[in-house]
Structure formats: C-alpha cells, structure tokens
C-alpha positions as CSV (number, residue, x, y, z in Angstrom):
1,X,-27.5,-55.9,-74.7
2,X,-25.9,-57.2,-71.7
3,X,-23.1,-55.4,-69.9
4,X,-19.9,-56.5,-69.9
5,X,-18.2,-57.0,-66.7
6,X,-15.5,-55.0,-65.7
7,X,-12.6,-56.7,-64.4
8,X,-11.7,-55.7,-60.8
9,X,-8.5,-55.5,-59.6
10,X,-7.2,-58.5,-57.1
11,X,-6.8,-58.3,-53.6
12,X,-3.7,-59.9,-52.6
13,X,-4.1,-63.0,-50.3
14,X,-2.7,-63.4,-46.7
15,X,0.1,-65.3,-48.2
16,X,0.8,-62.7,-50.8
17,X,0.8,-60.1,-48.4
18,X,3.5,-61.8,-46.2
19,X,5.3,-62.3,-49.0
20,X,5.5,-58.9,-50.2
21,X,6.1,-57.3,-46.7
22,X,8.8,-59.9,-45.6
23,X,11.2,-58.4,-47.9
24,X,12.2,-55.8,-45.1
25,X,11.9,-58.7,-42.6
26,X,14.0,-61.0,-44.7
27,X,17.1,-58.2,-45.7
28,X,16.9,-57.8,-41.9
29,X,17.1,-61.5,-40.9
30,X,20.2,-61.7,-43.2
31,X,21.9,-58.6,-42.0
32,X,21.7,-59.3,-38.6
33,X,23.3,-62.9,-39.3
34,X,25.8,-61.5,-41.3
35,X,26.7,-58.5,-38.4
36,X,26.3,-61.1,-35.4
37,X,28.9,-63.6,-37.3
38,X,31.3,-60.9,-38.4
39,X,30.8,-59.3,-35.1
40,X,31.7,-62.5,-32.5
41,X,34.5,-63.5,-35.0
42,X,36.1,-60.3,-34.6
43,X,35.7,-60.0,-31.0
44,X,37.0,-63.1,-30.6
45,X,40.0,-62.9,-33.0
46,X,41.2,-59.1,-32.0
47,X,41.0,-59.9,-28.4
48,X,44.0,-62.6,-28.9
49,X,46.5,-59.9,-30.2
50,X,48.3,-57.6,-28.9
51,X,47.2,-54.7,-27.5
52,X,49.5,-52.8,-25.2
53,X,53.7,-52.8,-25.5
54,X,56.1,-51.4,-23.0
55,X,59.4,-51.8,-21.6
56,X,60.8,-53.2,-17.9
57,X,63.4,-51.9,-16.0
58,X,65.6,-54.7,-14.8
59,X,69.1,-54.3,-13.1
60,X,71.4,-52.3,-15.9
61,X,69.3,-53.5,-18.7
62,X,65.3,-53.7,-20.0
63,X,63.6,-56.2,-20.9
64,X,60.3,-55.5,-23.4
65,X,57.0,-56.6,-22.2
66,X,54.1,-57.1,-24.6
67,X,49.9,-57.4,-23.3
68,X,47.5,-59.2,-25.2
69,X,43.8,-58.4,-25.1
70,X,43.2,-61.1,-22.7
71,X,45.5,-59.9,-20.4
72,X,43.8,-56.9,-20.0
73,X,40.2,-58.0,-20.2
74,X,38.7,-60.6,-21.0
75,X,34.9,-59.5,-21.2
76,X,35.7,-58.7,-24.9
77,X,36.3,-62.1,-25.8
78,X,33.6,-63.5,-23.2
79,X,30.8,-61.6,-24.4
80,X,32.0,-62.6,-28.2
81,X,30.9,-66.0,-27.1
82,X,27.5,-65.0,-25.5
83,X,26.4,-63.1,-28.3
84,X,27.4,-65.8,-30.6
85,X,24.9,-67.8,-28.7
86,X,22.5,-65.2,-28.4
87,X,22.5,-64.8,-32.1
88,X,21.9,-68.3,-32.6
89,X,19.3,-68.5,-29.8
90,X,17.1,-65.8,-31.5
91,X,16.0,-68.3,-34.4
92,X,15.6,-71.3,-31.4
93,X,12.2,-69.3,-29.7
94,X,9.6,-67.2,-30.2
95,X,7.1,-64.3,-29.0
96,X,8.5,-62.7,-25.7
97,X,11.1,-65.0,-25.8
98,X,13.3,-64.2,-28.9
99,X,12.8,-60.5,-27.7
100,X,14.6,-61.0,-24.9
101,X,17.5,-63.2,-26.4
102,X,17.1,-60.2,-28.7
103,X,18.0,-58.3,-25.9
104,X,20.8,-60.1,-24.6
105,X,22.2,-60.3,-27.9
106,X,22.7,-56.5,-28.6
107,X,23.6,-56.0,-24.6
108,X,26.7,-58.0,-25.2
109,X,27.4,-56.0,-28.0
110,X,27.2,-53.1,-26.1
111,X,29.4,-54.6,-23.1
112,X,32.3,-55.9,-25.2
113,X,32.7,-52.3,-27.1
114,X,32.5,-50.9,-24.2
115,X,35.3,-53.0,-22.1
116,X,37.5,-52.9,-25.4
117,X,37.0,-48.8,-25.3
118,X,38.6,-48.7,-21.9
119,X,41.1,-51.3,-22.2
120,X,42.8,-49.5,-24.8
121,X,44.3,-46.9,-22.5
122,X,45.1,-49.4,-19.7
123,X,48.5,-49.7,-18.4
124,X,47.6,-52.4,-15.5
125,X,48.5,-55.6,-17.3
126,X,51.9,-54.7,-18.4
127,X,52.6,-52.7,-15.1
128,X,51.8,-56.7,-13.1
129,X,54.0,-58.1,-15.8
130,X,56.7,-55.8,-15.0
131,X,56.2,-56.8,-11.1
132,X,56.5,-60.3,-12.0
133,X,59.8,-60.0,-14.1
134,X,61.5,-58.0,-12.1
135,X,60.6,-59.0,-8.6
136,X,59.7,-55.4,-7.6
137,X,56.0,-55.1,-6.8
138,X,56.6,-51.1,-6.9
139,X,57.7,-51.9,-10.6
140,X,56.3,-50.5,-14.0
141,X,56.8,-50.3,-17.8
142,X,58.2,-47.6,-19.9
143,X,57.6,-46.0,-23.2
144,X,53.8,-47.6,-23.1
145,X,52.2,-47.9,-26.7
146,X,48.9,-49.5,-27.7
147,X,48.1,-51.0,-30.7
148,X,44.9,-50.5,-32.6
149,X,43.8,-53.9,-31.6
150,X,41.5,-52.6,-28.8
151,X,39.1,-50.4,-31.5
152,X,39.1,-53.2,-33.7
153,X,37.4,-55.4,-30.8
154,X,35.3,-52.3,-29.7
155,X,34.1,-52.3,-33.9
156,X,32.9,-56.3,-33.4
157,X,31.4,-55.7,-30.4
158,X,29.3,-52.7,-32.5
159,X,28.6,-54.9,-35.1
160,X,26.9,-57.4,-32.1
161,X,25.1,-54.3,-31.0
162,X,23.7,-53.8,-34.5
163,X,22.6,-57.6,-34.5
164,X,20.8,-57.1,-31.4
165,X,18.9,-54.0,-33.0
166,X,17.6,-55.7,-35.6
167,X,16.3,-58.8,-34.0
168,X,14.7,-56.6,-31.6
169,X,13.2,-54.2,-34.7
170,X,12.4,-57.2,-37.2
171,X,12.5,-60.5,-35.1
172,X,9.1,-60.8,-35.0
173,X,9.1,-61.1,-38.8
174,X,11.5,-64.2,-38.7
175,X,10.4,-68.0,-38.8
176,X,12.0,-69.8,-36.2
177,X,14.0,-73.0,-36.0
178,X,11.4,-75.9,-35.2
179,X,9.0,-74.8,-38.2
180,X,11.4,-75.2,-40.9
181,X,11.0,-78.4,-40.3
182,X,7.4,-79.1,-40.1
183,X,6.0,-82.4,-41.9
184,X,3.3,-81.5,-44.2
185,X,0.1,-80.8,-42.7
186,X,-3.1,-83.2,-41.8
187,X,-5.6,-83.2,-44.5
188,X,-7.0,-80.2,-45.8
189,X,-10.7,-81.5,-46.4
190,X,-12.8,-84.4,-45.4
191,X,-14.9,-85.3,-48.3
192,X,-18.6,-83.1,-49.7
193,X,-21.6,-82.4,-48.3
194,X,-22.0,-84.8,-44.9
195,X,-18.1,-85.3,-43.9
196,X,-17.9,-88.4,-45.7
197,X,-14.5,-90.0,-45.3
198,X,-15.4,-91.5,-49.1
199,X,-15.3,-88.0,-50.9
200,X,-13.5,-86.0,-53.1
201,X,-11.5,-84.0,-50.2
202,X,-7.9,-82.8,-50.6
203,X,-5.1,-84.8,-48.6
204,X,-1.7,-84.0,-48.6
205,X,0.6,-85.2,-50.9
206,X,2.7,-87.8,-49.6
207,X,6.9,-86.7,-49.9
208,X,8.8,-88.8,-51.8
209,X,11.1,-90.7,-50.1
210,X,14.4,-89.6,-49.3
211,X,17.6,-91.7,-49.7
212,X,20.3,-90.6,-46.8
213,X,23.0,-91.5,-49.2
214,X,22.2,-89.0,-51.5
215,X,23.0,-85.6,-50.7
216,X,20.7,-83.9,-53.4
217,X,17.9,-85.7,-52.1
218,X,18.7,-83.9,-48.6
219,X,19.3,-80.8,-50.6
220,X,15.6,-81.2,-52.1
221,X,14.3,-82.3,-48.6
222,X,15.5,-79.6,-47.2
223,X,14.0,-77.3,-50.1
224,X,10.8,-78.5,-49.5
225,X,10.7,-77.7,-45.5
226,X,11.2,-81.4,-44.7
227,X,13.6,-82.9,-41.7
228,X,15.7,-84.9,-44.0
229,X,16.8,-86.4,-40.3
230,X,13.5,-87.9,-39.0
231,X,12.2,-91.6,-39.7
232,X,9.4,-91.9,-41.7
C-alpha cells in the first residue's frame, strides 16, 4: 500500500508577502497624507487670523489695533506651503531621494510650530502699528491680548512634523508617482524549447481601449494602473 502524501503547508510568494506586510506601509502612506493635508491647511488658514489685540494711545482718545498672524511672522504660513510641496514631492522620487524630501517635509513642520510658539507672546507687530498711527516712533499698545490662533498654527505645523515622521519611517514602503502608471509589461515568454517566436509563450494582454469621453472608462483605466492620458 502506497502512502499517502501529506499536504504541506504553502509558502507565501514574494507578491503575497508584500501584500501582507504593506498593510503597516499602506495605514502609514494614508496617515501621513491625511496629517500633511490637514497640517498645511491649517497653517495656512490660522496664520490669516488674528492673533494679537491691543490698544493705541492717540491724543485724548485710543484707537484699537488688531495683528494678524502674518503680521507677526510669516514663516508659519511660508513653511505651510513648503511642506505642502514636500508632501507632494515624497510620492514624485525615490531611494535617497524621497528620504530627504522626507526630511524636508517634517523640518518644516518643525519650523512653522516653532515660529507660531514664539509669535504668540510677541508684542512687536502691534507696537510698529501703534508707531505708524500715531506718528510717535517711541509709541506702544495697551492692554495686549492674544488670541489662541498662534497654538492652533503651532498644532498644523505638528501635524506636518508627524507627516515628515512617517515618510521618513515607512516611505520606503510606498510606490511612487511614475509607476502607477506603467503600461503593461513586454512579453512574459518567447515560445518552448529553442526561443521560437512561433510557440505557445505568454504575451500580455492587450488593454482595451479607452474612450476619453467616458469617465468610467478612465475610472477603470485608472483601476488597472493604466495612464488614461497617453496615446496609444
């Protein structure tokens, strides 16, 4: 009587094991999006409001003097913009490259929390404002208040920083730009035994075509990895 086999357990393929160790990669790609995004808008959108409020001196009355973030610094609103870029940047390269867009990308994180930090005590915008409407040089503001609008840019420019992290942690992990769009490859095979161009080797399937007045078939296109863009 014959044995019977045992079944053994599979080993999981180089493709399956990307796939199931991506997970982290992928949870990270779509974090760091989400906190880079979040992060520049609200840089960008706190740094326009008011941040500091005071009143002038002038003659027998006062007049009330108001600071935007802007007026104080505008490295805030200026690194917004650069890690915007950045963030953007880190899915246009590769290798050493998208580390060090990585780089740049949680550094101007870091500076725009920073600047926001220690603009939120700073009287110097409102006290040239104060020179400027009352034509005294010597001249400052009165009962000084902030607003919470510099910690709420200092919190986008954290989020940034927390982009930055995880493209420097996971980047490596995340596909980049230009091979999204890769055409299907050359032929897998060139025939049997010999190379014969005559036998039975796989080819890539030919895409169907795609109509540019149809957006599901550039939905699908773009489903299938295809640049829905480029002549055939």
């Amino acid at each position: 009587m014959s044995a019977v086999p045992v079944p053994q357990p599979r080993t999981a393929g180089p493709a399956a094991t990307a796939r199931s160790g991506g997970g982290g990669g992928r949870r990270a790609l779509a974090a760091a999006l989400l906190l880079g995004a979040a992060g520049a808008a609200v840089a960008l959108i706190a740094s326009g409001q008011t941040w500091a409020e005071g009143i002038a001196a002038v003659g027998g009355g006062s007049v009330p003097l108001d600071a935007d973030g802007r007026d104080v610094t505008g490295v805030p609103a200026a690194l917004g913009i650069v890690g915007l870029a950045a963030l953007v940047a880190v899915f246009a390269v590769r290798g050493a490259g998208r580390l060090l867009v990585a780089a740049l990308l949680a550094l101007s994180g870091a500076g725009a929390a920073v600047a926001a930090f220690l603009g939120a005590s700073d009287s110097t915008a409102l006290d040239e404002k104060a020179a400027r409407t009352t034509g005294d040089s010597a001249a400052t503001v009165d009962a000084l208040t902030h607003t919470v609008w510099p910690y709420v840019t200092t919190a986008g420019g954290l989020l940034i920083l927390l982009a930055g992290a995880l493209a420097l942690l996971y980047g490596r992990r995340w596909p980049g730009m230009s091979g999204r769009y890769e055409r299907p490859g050359a032929p897998t095979g060139t025939g049997g035994p010999g190379g014969g161009s005559g036998g039975r080797g796989r080819t890539a399937r030919t895409a169907p075509a795609v109509d540019p007045d149809r957006p599901e078939d550039l939905w699908k296109a773009l489903d299938r990895g295809e640049d829905p863009t480029r002549e055939s």
